[in-house]
N, C-alpha and C positions, 0 to 999 in steps of 0.2 A: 725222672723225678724233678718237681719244680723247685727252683735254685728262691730260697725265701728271699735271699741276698737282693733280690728286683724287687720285692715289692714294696708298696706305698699306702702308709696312712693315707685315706681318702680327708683334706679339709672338709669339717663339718660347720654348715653356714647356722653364725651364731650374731646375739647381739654380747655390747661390752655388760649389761645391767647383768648378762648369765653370767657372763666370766667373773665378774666384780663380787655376785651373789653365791658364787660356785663353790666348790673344795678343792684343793690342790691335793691330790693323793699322789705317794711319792713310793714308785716300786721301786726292788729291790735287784740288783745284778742285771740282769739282762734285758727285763722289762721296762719299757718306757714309760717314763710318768703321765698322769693326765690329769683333765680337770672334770670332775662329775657337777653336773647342775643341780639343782633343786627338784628335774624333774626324774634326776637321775642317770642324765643322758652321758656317755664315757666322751670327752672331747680330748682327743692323741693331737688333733693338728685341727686349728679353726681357719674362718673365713669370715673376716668384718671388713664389712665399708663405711668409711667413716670420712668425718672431715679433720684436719689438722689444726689444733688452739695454738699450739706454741712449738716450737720449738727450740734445743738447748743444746750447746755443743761443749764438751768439757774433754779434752784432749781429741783420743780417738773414738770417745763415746757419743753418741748424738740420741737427745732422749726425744723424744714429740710426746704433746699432750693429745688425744685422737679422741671425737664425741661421735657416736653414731644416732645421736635423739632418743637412746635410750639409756646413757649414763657416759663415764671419762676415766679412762685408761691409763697409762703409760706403754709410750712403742720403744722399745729401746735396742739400738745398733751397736753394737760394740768394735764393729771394725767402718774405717770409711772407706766409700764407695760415689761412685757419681750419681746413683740412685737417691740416699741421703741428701747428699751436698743440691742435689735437684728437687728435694721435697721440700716446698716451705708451706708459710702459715697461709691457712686459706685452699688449700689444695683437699679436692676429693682424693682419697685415694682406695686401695683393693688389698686387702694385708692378707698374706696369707703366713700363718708361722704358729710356734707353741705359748703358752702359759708356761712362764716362768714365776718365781715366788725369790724374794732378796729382801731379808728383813721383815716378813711376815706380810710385804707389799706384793700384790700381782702385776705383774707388767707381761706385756708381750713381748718376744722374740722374734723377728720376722723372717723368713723365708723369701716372700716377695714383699717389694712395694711399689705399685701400679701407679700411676695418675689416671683418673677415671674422671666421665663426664658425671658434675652434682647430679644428675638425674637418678645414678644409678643408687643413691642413696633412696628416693623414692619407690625405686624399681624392688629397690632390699626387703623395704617395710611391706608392700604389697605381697611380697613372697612370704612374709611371716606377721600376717596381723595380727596375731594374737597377742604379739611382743610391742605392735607398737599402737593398741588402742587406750582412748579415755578410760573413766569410768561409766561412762554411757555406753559404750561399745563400738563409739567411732575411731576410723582409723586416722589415726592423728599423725604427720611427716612432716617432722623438723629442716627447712630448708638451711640449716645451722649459716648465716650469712649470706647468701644466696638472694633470695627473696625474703619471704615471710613464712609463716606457716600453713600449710595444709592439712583443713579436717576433711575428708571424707568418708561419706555414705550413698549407699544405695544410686542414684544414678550418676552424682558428681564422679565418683569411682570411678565409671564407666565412661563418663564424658574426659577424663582425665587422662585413661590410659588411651582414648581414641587421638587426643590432641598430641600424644607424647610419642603415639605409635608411626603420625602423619607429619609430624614437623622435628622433633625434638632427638629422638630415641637414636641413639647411637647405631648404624648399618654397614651392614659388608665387613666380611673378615679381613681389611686392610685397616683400617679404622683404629685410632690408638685406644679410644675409650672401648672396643669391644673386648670382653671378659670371660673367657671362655676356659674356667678356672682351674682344671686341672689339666690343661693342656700346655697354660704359660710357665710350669713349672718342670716342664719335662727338656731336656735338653734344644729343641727347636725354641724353646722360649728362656734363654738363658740371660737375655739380654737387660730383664728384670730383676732375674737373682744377686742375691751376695757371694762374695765370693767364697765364704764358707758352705755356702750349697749347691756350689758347682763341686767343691770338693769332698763334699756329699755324696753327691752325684759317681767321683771318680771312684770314691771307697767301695760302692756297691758295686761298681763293674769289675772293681777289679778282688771284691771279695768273692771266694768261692766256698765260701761254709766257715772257715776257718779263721775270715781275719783275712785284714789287707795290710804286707808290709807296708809300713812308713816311708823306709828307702823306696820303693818302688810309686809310691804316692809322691813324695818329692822328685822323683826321677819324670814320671809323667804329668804333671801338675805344669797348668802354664798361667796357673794364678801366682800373682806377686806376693811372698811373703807367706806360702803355705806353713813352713812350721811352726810358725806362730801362732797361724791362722788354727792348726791342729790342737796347738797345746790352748788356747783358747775354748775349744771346743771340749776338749778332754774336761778342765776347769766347769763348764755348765754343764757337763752332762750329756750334749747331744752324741760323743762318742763315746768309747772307751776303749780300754785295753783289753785284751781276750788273751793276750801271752804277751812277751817279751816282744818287743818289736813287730806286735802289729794290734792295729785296730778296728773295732767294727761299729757300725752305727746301730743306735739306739731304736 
């Protein structure tokens, strides 16, 4: 029988103008909240790439303002990590994480934060033009600081993705900018996560249907500051209590 305890919301690749325009629905006990779009679509865990407007840091919280050329978010960190402290303004980056809602405000939660080459900003809108055309029906790509902007159509598209495919485009799986998204989240690619979702990570392995002790979580945890890092977590939601001394992820 498969142990549910392994498995993984798949990130579903989104712009911020869904998230912004979306509903926050908010389950009950066990079920993990998500955010429905306009076109109805369930989003458990997204995928945006965007660029960085700002950046805030108020204790241990570090917020970023994040534009994907299709609207502006809030990213927000509640634990620090060298990821953050390495993210500044002007940085493409790969966010993988939930919808959160604080004040009737949507912000992100993040799971990962990548540095990415601005290309792949380009790269994003091509994968989903319908999210990032005019009113005429061209596809329009915010080099948000970078350059300038990008309309195309019909063969420019073509000539575009040939030049980016021959000089430009990020190659070879050693390559920092390469994005290969549900695989940098899995323990070999740990080097991008928070330290709350390595301990993510530890509560599923070490849950077996029932809940993962906490003493046994802090016992194996070689993240700095997990109980904190846990009761953190308990506080948003991403885990919970299932009995007395032990918990399970959402």
């Amino acid at each position: 029988m498969e142990n549910t305890a392994f498995l993984r919301l798949i990130s579903i690749k989104t712009t911020i103008k869904e998230l912004v325009e979306g509903t926050y629905v908010q389950e009950k006990e066990e079920n993990p909240n998500y955010l429905q779009t306009k076109s109805h679509q369930k989003i458990y865990r997204l995928s945006v790439v965007a660029t960085v407007l700002n950046k805030e840091k108020v204790g241990t919280i570090t917020n970023f303002l994040i534009d994907d050329g299709t609207g502006e978010i809030a990213l927000r960190s509640f634990e620090e990590s060298k990821v953050t402290q390495q993210t500044q303004i002007g940085n493409t980056v790969l966010i993988i994480g939930k919808v959160r809602v604080y004040n009737q405000e949507k912000y992100i939660s993040p799971e990962i934060i990548k540095k990415i080459n601005p290309l792949w900003l380009k790269v994003r809108a091509l994968e989903m033009p319908d999210h990032f055309q005019d009113k005429r029906g061209n596809l329009v790509i915010k080099d948000l600081g970078v350059k300038e902007n990008y309309i195309l159509n019909g063969s420019k598209e073509n000539t575009w993705k040939n030049t980016v495919s021959k000089r430009e485009e990020p190659k070879g799986e050693n390559e920092e900018e390469e994005i290969g998204e549900e695989e940098i989240v899995e323990e070999n690619g740990l080097g991008s996560a928070f330290p709350s979702q390595k301990i993510i990570i530890l509560i599923k392995e070490l849950d077996k249907g029932d809940g993962a002790a906490i003493e046994e979580i802090l016992e194996k945890s070689l993240v700095q500051g997990t109980e904190q890092i846990i009761e953190k977590m308990l506080e948003k939601g991403d885990i919970f209590k299932i009995s007395p001394g032990k918990v399970k992820v959402l």
